[in-house]
C-alpha positions as CSV (number, residue, x, y, z in Angstrom):
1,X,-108.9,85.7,-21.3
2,X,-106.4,87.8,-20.1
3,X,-106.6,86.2,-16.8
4,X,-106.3,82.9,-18.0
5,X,-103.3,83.3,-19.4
6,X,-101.5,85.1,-16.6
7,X,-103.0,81.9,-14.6
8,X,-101.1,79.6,-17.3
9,X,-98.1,81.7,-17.3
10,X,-97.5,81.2,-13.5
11,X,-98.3,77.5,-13.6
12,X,-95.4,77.6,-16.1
13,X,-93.2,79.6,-14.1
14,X,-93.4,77.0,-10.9
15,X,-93.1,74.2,-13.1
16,X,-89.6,74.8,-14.2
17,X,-88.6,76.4,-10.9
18,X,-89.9,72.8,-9.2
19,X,-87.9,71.0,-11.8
20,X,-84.9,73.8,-11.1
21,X,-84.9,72.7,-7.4
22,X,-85.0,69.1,-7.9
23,X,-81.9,69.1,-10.2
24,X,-79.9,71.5,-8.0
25,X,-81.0,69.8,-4.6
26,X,-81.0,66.2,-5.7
27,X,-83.1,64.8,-2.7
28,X,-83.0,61.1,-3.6
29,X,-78.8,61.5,-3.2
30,X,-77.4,59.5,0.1
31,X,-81.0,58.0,0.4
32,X,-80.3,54.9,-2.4
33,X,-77.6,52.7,-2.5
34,X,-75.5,52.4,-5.1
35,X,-75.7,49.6,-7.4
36,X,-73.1,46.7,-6.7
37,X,-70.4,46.6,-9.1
38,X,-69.8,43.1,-10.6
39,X,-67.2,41.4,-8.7
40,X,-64.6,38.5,-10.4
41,X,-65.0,35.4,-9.4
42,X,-61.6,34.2,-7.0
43,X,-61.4,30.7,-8.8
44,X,-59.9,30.2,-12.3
45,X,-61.3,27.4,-14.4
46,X,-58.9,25.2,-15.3
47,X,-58.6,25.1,-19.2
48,X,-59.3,22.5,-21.9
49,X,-56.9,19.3,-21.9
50,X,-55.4,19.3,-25.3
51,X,-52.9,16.6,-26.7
52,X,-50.1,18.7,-27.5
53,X,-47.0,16.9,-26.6
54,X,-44.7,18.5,-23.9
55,X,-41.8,19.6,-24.1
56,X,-38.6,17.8,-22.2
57,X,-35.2,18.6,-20.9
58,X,-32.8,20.4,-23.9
59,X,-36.0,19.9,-26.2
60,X,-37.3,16.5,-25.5
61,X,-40.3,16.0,-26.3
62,X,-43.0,13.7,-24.3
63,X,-44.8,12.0,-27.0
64,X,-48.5,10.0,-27.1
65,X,-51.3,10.9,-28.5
66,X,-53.3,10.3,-25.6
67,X,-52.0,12.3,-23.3
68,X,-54.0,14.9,-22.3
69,X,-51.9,18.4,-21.5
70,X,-53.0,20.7,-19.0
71,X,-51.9,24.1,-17.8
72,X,-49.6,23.2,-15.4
73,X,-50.9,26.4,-13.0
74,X,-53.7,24.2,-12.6
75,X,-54.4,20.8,-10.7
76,X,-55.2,17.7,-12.3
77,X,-58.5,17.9,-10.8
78,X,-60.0,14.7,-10.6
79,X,-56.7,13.1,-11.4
80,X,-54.7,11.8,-8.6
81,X,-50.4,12.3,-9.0
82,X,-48.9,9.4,-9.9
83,X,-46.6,7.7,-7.9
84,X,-43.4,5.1,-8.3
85,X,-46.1,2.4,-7.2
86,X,-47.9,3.8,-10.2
87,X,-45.6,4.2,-13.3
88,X,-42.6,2.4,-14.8
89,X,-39.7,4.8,-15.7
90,X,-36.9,3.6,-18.2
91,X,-33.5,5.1,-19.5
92,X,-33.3,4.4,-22.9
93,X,-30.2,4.9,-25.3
94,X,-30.5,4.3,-29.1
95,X,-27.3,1.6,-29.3
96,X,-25.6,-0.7,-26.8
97,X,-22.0,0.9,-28.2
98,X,-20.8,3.6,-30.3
99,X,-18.2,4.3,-32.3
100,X,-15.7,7.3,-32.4
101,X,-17.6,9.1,-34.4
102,X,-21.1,8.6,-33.0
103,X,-22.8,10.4,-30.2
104,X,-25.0,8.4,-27.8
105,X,-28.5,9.6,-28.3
106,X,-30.7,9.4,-24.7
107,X,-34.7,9.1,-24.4
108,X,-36.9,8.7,-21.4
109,X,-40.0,5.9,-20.9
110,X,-42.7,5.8,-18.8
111,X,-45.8,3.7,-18.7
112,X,-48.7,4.1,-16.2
113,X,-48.4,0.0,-14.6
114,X,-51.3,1.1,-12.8
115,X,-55.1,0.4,-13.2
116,X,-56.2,3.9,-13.0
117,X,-55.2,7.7,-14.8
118,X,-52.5,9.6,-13.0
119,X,-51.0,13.1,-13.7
120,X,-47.5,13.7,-13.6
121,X,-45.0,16.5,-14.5
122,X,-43.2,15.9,-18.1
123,X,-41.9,19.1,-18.6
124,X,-38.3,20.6,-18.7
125,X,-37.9,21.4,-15.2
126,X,-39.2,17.6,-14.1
127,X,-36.9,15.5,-16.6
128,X,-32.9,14.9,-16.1
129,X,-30.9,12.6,-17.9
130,X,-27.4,11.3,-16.0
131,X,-24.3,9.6,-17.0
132,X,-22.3,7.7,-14.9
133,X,-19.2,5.6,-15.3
134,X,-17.9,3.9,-12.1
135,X,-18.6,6.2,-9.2
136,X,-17.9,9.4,-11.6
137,X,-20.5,11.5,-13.0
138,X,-19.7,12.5,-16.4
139,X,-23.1,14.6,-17.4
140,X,-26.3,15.7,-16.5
141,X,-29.2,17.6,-18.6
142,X,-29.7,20.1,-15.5
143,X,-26.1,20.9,-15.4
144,X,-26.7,23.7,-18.7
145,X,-30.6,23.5,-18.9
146,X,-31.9,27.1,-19.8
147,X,-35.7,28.5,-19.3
148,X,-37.4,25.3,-17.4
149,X,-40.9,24.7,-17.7
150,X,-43.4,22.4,-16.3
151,X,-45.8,20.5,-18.1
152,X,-48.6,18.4,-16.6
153,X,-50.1,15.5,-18.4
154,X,-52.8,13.2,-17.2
155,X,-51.8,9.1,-18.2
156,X,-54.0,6.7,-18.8
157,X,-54.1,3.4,-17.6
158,X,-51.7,1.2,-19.1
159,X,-50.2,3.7,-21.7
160,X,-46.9,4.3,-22.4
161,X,-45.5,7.5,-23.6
162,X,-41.4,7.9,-24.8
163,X,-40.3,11.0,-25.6
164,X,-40.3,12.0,-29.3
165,X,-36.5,13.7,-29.7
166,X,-34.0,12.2,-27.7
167,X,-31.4,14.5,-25.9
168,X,-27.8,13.8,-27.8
169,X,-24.6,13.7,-25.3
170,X,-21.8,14.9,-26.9
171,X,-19.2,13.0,-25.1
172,X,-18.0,15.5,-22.2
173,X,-17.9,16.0,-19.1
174,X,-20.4,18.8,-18.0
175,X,-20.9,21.2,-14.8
176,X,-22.6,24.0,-14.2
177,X,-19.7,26.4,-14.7
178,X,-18.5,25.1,-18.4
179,X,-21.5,25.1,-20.0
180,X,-20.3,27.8,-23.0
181,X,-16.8,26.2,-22.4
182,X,-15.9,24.7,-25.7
183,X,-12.5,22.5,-24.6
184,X,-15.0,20.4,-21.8
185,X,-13.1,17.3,-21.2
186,X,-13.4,14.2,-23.4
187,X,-15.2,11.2,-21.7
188,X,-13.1,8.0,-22.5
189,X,-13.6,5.5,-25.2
190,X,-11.9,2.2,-26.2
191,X,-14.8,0.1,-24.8
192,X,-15.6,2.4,-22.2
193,X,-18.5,1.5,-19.8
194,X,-21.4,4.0,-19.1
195,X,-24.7,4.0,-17.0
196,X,-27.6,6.7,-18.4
197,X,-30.3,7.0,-14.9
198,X,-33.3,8.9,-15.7
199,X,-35.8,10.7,-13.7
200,X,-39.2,12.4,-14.5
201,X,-41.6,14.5,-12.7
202,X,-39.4,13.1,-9.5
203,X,-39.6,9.5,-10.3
204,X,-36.4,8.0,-11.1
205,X,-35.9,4.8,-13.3
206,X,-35.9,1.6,-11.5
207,X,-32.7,0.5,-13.6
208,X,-30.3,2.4,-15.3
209,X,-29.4,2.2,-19.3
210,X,-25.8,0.8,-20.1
211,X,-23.6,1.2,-23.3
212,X,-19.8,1.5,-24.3
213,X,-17.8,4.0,-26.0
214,X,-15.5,2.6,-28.8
């Protein structure tokens, strides 16, 4: 009996000093490889088209509830640019003449002529609105435009989308240096002649938009 368990004992004994050894020596290290961390895929998908409307130059607003917005980081893919063969762009103002006391009020249209979708830029940084009388340039949207943004919207074929707010003039002459100055010069009235020329996502409007100061 006595033998027996001194025979036990030492079984014990070389039991934990094998499982001692195995901890401190580790001879499975530098023999597995280690496991292969997840890697991030390189491509971004692009996100859900929405219809939120986009924004336009000084707060315009591209409006149609059919256009489909997408993150303009993204392509259109699938959705080829659209082109001046592909979409009608028009200056609009809200009268033909104005008063002394009224302020010309300026929108932009454009309607996809074409017989397929196209994408184009509506936002901020792709719209500018320009008035003109003679040879003179009186204003321009870009001249004090502040945070551009782009905005990408896929058209469909045949629809026609006008901007929501239109973009008020205020009857001075604008530059890029006067743009907090609060004595800008007065454009002329007393039946006055103007031209407003449009442009969005770098198609300009076939015709330009004239009215009269009074």
């Amino acid at each position: 009996m006595y033998r027996r368990r001194r025979l036990v004992l030492l079984i014990g004994i070389l039991v934990v000093a094998a499982l001692v050894w195995l901890f401190i020596a580790q001879p499975w290290n530098g023999n597995a490889a280690p496991a292969p961390s997840p890697s991030r895929s390189a491509t971004t998908p692009a996100p859900t088209p929405s219809s939120t409307p986009s924004e336009g130059a000084d707060g315009a607003a591209a409006d149609g509830a059919n256009a489909d917005a997408v993150d303009p980081a993204a392509s259109a893919e699938g959705v080829p640019a659209c082109t001046n063969d592909d979409v009608a762009i028009e200056a609009l103002t809200d009268q033909s003449s104005y008063a002394t006391d009224q302020n010309p009020q300026l929108s932009i249209r454009l309607t996809n002529t074409s017989g397929a979708e196209c994408a184009i830029n509506v936002g901020t940084s792709g719209q500018s609105f320009t008035i003109t009388s003679g040879n003179d340039t009186w204003w321009r949207s870009t001249d004090c435009q502040s945070e551009p943004s782009d905005m990408i919207v896929t058209i469909a074929a045949g629809q026609t989308v006008t901007s929501a707010t239109p973009i008020t003039w205020d009857r001075t002459r604008s530059s890029v240096d006067s743009c907090q100055d609060a004595n800008r010069a007065k454009a002329p009235a007393g039946g006055a002649s103007y031209h407003l020329a449009v442009a969005i996502g770098g198609i300009p409007s076939t015709m330009t938009a004239q009215f009269l100061l009074s």
